[in-house]
LUMLUMDREN-2810 file (N, C-alpha, C; in Angstrom, 1 decimal):
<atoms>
<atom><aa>X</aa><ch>A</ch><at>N</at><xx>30.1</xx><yy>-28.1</yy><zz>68.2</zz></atom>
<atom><aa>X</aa><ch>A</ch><at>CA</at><xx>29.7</xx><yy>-29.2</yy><zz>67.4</zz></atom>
<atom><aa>X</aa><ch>A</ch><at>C</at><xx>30.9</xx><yy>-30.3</yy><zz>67.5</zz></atom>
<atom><aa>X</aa><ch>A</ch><at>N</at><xx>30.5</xx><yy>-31.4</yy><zz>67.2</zz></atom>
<atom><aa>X</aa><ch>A</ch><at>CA</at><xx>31.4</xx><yy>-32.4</yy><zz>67.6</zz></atom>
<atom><aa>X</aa><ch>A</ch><at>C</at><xx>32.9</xx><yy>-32.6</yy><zz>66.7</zz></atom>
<atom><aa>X</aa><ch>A</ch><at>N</at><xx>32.0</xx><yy>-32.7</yy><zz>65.3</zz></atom>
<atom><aa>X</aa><ch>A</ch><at>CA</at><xx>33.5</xx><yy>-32.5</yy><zz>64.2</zz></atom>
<atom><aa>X</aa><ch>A</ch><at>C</at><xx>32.7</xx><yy>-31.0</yy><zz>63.8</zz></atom>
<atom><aa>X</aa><ch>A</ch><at>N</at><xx>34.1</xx><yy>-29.8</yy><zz>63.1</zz></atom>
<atom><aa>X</aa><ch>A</ch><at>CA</at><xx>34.2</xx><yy>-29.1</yy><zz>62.7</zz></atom>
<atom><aa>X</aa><ch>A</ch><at>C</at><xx>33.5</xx><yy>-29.2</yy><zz>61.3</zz></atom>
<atom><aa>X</aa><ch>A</ch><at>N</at><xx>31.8</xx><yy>-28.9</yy><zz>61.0</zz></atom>
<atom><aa>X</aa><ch>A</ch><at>CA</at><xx>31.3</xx><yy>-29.3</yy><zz>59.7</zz></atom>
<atom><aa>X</aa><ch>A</ch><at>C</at><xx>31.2</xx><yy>-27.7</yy><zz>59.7</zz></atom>
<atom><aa>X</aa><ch>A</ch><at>N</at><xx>31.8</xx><yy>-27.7</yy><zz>58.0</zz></atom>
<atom><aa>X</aa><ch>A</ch><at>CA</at><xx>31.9</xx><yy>-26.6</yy><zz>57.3</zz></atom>
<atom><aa>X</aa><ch>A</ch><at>C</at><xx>29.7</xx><yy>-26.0</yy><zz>57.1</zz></atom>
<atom><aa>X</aa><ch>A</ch><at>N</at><xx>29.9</xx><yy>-24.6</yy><zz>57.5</zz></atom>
<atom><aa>X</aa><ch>A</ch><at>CA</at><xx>28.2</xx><yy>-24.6</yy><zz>57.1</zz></atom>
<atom><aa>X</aa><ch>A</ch><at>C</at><xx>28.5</xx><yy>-24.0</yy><zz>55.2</zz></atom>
<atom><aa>X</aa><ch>A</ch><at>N</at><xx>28.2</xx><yy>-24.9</yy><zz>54.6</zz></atom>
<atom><aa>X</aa><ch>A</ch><at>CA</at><xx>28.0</xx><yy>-24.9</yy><zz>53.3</zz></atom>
<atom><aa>X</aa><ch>A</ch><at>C</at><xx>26.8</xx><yy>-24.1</yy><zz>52.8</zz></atom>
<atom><aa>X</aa><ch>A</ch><at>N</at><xx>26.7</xx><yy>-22.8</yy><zz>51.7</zz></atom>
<atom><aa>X</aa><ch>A</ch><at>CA</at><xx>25.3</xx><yy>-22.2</yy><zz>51.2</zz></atom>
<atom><aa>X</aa><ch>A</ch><at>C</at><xx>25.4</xx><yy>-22.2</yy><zz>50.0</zz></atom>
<atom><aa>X</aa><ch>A</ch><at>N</at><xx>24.5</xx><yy>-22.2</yy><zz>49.9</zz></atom>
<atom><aa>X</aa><ch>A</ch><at>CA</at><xx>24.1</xx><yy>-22.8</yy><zz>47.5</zz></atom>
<atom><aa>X</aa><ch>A</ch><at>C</at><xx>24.9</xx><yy>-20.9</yy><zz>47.5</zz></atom>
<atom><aa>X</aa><ch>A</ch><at>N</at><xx>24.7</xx><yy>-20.6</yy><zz>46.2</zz></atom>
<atom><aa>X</aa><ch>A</ch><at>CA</at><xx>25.3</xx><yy>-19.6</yy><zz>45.7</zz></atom>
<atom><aa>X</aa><ch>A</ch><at>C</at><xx>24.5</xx><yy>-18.6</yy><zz>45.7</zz></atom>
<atom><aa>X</aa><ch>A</ch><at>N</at><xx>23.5</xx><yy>-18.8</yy><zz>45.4</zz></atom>
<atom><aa>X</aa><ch>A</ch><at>CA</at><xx>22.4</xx><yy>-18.0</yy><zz>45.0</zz></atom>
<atom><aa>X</aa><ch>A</ch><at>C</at><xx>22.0</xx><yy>-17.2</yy><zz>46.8</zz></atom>
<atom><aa>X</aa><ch>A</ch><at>N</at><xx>21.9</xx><yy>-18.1</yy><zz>48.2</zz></atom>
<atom><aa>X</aa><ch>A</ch><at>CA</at><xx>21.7</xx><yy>-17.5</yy><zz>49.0</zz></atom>
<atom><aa>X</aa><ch>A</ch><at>C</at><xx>23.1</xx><yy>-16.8</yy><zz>49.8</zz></atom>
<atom><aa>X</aa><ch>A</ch><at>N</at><xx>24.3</xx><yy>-17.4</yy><zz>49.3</zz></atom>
<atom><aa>X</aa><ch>A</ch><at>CA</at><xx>25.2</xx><yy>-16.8</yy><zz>49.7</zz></atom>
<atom><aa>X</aa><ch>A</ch><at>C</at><xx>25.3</xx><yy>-15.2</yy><zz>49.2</zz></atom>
<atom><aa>X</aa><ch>A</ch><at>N</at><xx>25.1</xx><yy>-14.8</yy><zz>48.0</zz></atom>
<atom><aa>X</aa><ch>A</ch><at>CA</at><xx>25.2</xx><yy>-14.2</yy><zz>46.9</zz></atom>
<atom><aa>X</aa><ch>A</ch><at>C</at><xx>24.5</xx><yy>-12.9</yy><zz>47.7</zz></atom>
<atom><aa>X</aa><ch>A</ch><at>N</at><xx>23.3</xx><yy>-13.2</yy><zz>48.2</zz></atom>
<atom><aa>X</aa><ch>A</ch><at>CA</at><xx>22.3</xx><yy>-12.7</yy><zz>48.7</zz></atom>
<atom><aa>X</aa><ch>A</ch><at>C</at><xx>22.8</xx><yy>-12.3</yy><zz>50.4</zz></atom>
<atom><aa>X</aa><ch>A</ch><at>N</at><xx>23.4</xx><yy>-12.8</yy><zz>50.8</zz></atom>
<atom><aa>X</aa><ch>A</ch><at>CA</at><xx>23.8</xx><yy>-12.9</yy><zz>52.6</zz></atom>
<atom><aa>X</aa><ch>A</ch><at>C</at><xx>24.9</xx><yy>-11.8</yy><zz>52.3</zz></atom>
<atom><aa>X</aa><ch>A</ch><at>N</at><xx>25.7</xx><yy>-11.8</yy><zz>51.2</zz></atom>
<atom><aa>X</aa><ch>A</ch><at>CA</at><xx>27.1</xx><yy>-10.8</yy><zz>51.0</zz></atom>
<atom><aa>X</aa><ch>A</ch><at>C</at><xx>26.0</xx><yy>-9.3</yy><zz>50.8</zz></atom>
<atom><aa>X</aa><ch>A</ch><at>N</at><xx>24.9</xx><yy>-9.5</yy><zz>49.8</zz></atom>
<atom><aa>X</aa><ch>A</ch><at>CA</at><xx>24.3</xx><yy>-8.1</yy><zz>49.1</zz></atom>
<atom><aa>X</aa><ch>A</ch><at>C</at><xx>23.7</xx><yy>-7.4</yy><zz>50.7</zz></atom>
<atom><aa>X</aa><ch>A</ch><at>N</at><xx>23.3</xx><yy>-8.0</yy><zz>51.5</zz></atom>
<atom><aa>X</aa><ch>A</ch><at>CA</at><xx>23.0</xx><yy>-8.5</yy><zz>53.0</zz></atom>
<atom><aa>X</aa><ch>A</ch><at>C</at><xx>23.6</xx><yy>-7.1</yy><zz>53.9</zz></atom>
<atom><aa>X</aa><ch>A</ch><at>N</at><xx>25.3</xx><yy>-8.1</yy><zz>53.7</zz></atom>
<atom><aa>X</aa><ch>A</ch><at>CA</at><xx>25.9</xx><yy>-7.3</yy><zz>54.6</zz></atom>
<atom><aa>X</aa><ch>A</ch><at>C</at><xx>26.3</xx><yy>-5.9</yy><zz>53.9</zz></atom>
<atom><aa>X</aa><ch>A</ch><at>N</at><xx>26.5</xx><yy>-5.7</yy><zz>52.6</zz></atom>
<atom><aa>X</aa><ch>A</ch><at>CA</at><xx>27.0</xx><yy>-5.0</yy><zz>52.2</zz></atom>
<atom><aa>X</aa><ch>A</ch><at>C</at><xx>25.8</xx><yy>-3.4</yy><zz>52.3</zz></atom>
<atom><aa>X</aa><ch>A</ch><at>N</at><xx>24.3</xx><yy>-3.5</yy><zz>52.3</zz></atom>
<atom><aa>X</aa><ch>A</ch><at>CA</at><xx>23.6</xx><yy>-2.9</yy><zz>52.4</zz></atom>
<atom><aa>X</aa><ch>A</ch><at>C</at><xx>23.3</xx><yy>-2.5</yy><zz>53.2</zz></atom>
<atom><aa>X</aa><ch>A</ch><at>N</at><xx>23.9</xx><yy>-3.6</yy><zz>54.8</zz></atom>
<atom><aa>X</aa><ch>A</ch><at>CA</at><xx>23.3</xx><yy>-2.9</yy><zz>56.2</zz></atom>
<atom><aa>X</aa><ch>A</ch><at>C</at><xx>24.8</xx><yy>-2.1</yy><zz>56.7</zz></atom>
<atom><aa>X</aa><ch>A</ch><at>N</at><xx>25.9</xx><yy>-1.9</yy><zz>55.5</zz></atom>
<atom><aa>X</aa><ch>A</ch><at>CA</at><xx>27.1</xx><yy>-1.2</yy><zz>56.2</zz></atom>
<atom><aa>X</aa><ch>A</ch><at>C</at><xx>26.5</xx><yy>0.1</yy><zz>55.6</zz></atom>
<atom><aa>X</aa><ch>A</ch><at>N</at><xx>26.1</xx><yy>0.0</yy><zz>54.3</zz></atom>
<atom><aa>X</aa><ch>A</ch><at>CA</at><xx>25.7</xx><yy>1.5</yy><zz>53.7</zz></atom>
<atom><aa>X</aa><ch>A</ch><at>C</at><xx>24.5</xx><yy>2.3</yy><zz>54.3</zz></atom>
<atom><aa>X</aa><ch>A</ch><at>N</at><xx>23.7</xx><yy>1.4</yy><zz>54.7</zz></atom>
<atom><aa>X</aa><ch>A</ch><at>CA</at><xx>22.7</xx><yy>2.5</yy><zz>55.3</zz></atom>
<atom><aa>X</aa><ch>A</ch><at>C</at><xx>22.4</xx><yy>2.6</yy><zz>57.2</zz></atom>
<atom><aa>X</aa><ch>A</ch><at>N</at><xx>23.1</xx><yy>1.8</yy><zz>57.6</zz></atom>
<atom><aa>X</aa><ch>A</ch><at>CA</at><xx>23.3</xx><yy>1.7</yy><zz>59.1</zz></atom>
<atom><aa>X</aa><ch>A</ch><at>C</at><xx>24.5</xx><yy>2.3</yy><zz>59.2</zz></atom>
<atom><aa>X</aa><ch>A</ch><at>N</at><xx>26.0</xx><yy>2.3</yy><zz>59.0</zz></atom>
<atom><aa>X</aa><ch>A</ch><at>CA</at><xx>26.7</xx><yy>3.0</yy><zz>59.1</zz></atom>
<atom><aa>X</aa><ch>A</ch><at>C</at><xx>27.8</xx><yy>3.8</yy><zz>58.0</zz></atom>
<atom><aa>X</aa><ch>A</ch><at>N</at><xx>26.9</xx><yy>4.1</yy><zz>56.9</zz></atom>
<atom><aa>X</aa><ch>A</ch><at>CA</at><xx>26.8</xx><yy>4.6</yy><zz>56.0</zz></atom>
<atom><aa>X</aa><ch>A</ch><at>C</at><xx>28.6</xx><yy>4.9</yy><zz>55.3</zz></atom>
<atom><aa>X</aa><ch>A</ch><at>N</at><xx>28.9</xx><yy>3.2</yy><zz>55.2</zz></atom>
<atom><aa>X</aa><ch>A</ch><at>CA</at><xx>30.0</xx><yy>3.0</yy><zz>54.5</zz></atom>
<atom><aa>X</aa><ch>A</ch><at>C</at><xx>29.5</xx><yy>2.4</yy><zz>53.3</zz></atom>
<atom><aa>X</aa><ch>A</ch><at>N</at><xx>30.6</xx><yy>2.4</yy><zz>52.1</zz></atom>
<atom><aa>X</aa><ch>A</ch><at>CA</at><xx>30.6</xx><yy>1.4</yy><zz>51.0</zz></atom>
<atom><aa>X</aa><ch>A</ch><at>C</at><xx>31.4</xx><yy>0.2</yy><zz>50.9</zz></atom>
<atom><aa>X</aa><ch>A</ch><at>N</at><xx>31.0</xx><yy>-1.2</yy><zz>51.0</zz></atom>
<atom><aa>X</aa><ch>A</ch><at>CA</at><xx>31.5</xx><yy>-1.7</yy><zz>51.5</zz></atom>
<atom><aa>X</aa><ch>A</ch><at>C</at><xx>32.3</xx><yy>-2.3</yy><zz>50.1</zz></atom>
<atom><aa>X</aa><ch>A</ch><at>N</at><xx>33.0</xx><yy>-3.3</yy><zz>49.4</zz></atom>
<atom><aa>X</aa><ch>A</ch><at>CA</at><xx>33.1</xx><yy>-4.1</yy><zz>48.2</zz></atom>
<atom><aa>X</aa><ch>A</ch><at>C</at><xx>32.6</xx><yy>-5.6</yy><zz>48.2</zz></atom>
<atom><aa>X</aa><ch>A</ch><at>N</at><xx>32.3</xx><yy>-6.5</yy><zz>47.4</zz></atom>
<atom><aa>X</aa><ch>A</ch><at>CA</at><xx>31.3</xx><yy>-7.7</yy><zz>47.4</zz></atom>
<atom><aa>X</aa><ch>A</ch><at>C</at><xx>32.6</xx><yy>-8.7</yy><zz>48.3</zz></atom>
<atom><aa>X</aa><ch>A</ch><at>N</at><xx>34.3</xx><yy>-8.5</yy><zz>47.9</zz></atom>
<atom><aa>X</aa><ch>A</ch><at>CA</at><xx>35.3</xx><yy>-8.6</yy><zz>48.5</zz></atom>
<atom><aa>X</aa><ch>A</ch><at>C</at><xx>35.2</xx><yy>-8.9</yy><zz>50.2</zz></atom>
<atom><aa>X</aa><ch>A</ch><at>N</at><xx>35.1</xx><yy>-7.9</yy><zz>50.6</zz></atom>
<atom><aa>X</aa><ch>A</ch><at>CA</at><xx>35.3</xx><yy>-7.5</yy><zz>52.0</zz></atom>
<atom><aa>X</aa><ch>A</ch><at>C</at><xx>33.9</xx><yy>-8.1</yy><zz>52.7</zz></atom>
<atom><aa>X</aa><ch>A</ch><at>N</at><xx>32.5</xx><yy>-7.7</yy><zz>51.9</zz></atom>
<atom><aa>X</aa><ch>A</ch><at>CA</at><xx>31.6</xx><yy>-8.6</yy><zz>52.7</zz></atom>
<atom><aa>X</aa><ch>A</ch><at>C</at><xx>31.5</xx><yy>-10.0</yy><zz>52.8</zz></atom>
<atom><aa>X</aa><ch>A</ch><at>N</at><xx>32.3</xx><yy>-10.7</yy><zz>51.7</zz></atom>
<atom><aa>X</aa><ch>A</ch><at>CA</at><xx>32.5</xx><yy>-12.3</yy><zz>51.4</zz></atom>
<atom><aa>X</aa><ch>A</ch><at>C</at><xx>33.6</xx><yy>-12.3</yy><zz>52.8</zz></atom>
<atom><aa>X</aa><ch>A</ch><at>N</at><xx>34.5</xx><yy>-11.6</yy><zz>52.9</zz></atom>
<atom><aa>X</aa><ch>A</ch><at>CA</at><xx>35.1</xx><yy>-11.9</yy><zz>54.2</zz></atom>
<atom><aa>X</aa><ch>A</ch><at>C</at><xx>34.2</xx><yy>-11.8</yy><zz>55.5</zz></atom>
<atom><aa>X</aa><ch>A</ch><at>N</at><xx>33.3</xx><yy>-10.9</yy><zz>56.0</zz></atom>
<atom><aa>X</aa><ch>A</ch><at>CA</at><xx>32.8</xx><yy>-10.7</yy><zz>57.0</zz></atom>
<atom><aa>X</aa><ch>A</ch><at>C</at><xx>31.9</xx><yy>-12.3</yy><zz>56.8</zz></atom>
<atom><aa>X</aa><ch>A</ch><at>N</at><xx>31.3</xx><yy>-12.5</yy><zz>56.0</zz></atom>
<atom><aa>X</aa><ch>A</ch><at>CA</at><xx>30.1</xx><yy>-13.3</yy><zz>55.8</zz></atom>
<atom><aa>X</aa><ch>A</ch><at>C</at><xx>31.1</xx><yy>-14.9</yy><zz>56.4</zz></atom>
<atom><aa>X</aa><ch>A</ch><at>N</at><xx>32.1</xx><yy>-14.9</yy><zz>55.7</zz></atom>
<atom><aa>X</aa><ch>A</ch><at>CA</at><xx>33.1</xx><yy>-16.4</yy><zz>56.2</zz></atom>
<atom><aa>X</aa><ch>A</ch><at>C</at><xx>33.3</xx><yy>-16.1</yy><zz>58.1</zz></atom>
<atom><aa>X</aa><ch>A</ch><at>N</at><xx>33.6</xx><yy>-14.9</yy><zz>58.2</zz></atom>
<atom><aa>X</aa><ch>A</ch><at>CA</at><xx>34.1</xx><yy>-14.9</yy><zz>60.1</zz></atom>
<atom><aa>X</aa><ch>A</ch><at>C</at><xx>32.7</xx><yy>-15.2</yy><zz>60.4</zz></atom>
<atom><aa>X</aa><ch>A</ch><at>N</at><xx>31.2</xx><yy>-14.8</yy><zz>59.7</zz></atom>
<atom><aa>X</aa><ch>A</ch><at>CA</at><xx>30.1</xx><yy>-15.5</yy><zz>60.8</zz></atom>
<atom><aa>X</aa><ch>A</ch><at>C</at><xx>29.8</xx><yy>-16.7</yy><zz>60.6</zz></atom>
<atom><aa>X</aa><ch>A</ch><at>N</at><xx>30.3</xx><yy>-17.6</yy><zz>59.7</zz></atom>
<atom><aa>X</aa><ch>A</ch><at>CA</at><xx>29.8</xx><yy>-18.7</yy><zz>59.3</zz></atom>
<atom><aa>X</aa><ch>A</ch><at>C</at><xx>30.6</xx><yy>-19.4</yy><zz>60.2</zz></atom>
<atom><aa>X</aa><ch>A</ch><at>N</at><xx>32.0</xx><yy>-19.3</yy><zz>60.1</zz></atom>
<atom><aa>X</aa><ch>A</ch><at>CA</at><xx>33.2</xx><yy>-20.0</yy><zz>60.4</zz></atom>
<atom><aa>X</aa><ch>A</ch><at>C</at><xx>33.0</xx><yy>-19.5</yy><zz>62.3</zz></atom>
<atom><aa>X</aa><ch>A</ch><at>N</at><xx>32.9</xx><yy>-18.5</yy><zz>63.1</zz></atom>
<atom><aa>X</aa><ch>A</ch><at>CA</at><xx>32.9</xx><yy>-18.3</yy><zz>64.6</zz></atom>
<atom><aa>X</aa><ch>A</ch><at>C</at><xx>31.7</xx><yy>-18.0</yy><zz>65.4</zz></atom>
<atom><aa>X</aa><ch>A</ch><at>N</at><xx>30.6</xx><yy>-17.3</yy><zz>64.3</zz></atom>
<atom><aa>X</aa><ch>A</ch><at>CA</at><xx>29.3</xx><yy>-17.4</yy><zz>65.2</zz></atom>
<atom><aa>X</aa><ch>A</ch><at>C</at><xx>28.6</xx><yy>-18.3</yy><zz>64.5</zz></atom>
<atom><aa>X</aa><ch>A</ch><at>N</at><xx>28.2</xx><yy>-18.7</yy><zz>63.6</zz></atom>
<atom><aa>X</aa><ch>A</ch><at>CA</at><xx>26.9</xx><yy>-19.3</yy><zz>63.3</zz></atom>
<atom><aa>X</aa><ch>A</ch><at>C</at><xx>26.8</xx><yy>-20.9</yy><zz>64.0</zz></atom>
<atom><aa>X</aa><ch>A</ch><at>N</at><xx>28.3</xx><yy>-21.4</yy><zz>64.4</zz></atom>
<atom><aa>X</aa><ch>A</ch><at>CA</at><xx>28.3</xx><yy>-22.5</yy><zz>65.1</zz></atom>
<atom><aa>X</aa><ch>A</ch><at>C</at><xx>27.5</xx><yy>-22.3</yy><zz>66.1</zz></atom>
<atom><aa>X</aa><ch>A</ch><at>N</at><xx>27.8</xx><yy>-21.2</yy><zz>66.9</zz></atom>
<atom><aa>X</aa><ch>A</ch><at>CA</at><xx>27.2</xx><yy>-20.9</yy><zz>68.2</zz></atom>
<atom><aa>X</aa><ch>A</ch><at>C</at><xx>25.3</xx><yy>-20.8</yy><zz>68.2</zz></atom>
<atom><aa>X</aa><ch>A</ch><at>N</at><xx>25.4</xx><yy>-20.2</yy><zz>67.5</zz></atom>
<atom><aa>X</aa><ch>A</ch><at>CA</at><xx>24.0</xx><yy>-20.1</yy><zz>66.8</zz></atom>
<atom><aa>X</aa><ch>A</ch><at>C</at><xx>22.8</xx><yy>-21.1</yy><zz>67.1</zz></atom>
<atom><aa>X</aa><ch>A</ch><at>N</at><xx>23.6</xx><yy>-22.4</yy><zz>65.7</zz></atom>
<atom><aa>X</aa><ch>A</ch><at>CA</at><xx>23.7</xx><yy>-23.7</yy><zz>65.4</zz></atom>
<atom><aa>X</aa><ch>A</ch><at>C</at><xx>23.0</xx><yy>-24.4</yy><zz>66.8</zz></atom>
<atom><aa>X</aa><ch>A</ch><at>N</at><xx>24.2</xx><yy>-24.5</yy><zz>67.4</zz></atom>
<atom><aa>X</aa><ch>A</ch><at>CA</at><xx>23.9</xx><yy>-25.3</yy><zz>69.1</zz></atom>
<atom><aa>X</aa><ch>A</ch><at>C</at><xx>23.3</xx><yy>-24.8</yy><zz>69.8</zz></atom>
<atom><aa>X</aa><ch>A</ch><at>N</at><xx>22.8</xx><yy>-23.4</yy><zz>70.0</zz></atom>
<atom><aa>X</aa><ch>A</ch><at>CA</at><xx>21.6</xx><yy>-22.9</yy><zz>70.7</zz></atom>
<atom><aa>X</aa><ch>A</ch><at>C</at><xx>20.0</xx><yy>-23.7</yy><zz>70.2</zz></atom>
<atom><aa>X</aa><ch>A</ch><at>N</at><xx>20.5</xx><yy>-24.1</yy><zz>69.2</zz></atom>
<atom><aa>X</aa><ch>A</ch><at>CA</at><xx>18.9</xx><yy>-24.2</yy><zz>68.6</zz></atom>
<atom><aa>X</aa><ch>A</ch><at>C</at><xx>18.6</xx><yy>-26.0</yy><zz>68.4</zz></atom>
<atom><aa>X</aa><ch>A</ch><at>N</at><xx>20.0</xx><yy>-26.6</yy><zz>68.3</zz></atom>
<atom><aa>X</aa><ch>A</ch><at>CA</at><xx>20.0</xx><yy>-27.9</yy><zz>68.8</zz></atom>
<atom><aa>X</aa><ch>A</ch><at>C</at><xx>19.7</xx><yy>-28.0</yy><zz>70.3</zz></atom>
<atom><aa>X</aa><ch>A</ch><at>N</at><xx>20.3</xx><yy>-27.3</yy><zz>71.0</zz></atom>
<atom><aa>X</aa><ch>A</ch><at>CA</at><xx>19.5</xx><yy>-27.3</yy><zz>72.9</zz></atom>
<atom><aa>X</aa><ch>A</ch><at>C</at><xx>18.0</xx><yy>-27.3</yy><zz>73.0</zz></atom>
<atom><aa>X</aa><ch>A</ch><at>N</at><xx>17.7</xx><yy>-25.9</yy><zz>72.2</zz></atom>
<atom><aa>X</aa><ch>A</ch><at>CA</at><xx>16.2</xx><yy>-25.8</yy><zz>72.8</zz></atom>
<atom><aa>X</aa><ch>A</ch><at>C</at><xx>15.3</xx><yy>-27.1</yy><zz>71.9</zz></atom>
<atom><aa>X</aa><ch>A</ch><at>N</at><xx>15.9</xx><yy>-27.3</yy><zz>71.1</zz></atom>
<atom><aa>X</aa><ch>A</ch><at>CA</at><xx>15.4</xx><yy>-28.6</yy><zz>70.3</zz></atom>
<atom><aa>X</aa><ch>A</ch><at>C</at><xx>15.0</xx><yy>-29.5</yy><zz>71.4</zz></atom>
<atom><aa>X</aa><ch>A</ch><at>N</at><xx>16.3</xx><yy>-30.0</yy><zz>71.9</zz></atom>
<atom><aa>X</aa><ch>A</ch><at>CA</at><xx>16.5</xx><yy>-30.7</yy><zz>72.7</zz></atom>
<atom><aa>X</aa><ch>A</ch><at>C</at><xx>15.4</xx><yy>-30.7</yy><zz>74.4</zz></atom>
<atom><aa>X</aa><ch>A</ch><at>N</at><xx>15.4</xx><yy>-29.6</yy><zz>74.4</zz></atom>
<atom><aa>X</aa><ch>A</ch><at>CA</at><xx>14.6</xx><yy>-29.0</yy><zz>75.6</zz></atom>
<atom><aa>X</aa><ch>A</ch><at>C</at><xx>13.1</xx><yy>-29.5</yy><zz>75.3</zz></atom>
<atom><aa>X</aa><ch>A</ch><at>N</at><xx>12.3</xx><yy>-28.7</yy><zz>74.0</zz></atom>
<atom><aa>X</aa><ch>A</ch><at>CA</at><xx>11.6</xx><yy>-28.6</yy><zz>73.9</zz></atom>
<atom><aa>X</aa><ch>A</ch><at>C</at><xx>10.6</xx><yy>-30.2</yy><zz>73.3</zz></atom>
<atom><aa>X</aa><ch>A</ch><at>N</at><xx>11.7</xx><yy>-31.0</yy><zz>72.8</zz></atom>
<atom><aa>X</aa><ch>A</ch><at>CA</at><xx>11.2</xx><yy>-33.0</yy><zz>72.5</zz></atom>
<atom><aa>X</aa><ch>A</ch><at>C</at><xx>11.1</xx><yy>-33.1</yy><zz>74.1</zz></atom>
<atom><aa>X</aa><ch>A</ch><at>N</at><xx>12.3</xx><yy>-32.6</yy><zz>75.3</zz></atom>
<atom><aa>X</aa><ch>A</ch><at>CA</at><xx>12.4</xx><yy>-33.5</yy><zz>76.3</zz></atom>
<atom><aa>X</aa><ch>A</ch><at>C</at><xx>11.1</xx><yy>-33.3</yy><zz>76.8</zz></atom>
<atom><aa>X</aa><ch>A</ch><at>N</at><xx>10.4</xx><yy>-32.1</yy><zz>76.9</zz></atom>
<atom><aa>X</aa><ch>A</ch><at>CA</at><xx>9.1</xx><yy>-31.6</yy><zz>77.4</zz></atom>
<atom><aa>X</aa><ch>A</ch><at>C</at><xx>8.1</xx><yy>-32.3</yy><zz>76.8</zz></atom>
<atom><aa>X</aa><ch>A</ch><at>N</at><xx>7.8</xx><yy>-32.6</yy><zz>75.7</zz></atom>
<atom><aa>X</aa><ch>A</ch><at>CA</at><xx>6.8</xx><yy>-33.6</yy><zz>74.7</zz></atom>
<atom><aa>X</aa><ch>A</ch><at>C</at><xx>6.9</xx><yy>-34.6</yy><zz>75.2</zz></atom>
<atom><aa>X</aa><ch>A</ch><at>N</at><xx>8.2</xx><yy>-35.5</yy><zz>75.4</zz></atom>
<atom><aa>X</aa><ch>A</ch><at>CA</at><xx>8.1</xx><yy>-37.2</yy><zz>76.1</zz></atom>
<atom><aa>X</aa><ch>A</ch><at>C</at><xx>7.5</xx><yy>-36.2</yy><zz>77.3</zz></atom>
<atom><aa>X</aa><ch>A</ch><at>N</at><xx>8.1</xx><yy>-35.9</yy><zz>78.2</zz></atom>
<atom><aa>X</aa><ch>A</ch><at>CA</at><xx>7.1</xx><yy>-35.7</yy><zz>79.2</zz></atom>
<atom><aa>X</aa><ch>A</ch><at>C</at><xx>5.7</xx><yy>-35.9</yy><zz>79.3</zz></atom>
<atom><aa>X</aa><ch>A</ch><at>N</at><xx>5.2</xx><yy>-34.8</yy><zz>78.8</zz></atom>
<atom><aa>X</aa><ch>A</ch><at>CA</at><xx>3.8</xx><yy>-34.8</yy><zz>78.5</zz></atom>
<atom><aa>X</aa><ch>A</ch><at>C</at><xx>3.5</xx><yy>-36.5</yy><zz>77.9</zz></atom>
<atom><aa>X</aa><ch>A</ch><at>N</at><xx>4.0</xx><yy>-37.0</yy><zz>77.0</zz></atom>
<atom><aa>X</aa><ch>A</ch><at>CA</at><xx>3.5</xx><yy>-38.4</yy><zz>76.2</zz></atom>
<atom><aa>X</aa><ch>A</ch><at>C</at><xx>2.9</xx><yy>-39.1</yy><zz>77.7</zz></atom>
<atom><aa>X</aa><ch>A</ch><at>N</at><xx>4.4</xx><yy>-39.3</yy><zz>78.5</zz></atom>
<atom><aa>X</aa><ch>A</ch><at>CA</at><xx>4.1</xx><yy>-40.2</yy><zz>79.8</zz></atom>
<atom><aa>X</aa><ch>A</ch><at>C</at><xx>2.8</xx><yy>-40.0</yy><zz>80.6</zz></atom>
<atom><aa>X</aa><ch>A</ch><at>N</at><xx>2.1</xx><yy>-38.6</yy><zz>80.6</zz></atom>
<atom><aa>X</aa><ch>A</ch><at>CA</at><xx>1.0</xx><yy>-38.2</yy><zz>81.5</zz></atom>
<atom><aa>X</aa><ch>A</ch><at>C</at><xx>0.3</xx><yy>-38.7</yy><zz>80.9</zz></atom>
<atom><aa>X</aa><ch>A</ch><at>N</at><xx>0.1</xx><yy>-39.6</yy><zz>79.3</zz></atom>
<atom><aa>X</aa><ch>A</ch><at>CA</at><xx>-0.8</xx><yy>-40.5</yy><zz>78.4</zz></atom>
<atom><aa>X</aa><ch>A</ch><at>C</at><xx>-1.1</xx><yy>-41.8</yy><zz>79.3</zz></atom>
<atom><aa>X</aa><ch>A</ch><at>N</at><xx>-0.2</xx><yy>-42.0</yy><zz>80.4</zz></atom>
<atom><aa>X</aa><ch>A</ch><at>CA</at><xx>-0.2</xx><yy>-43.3</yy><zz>80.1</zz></atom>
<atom><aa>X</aa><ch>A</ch><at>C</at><xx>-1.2</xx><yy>-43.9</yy><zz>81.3</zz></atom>
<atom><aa>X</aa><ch>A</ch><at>N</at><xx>-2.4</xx><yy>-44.7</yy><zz>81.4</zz></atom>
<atom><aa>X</aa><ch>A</ch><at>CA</at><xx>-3.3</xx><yy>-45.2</yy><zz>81.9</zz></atom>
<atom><aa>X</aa><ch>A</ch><at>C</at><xx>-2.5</xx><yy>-45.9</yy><zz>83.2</zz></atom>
</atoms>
């Protein structure tokens, strides 16, 4: 991304993203995690992958309008 924009979440779905990770440590690798430690895991995917994420989905964005003008032009008499 061009400037470093913080991905900001209401509380209520953050809240829910920590209950998230802390559920798939307990029954996928059947640790206990603290609301602590998942609030950290949840900042490293916001803050190093979710950018990546992000700009995958701005591409195919990208990809998939460039394809539509295409198609528009085969409109044209």
């Amino acid at each position: 991304m061009k400037g470093k924009c913080k991905i900001e979440l209401e509380k209520e779905k953050r809240d829910e993203m920590v209950a998230d990770i802390r559920s798939y440590f307990l029954n996928e690798r059947g640790e206990e995690i603290g609301q602590l430690a998942s609030g950290f895991i949840l900042d490293f995917i916001i803050d190093k992958l979710a950018p990546e994420f992000y700009n995958q989905g701005v591409m195919d964005s990208h990809k998939y309008m460039g394809e539509r003008v295409e198609d528009m032009l085969s409109l044209m008499k």
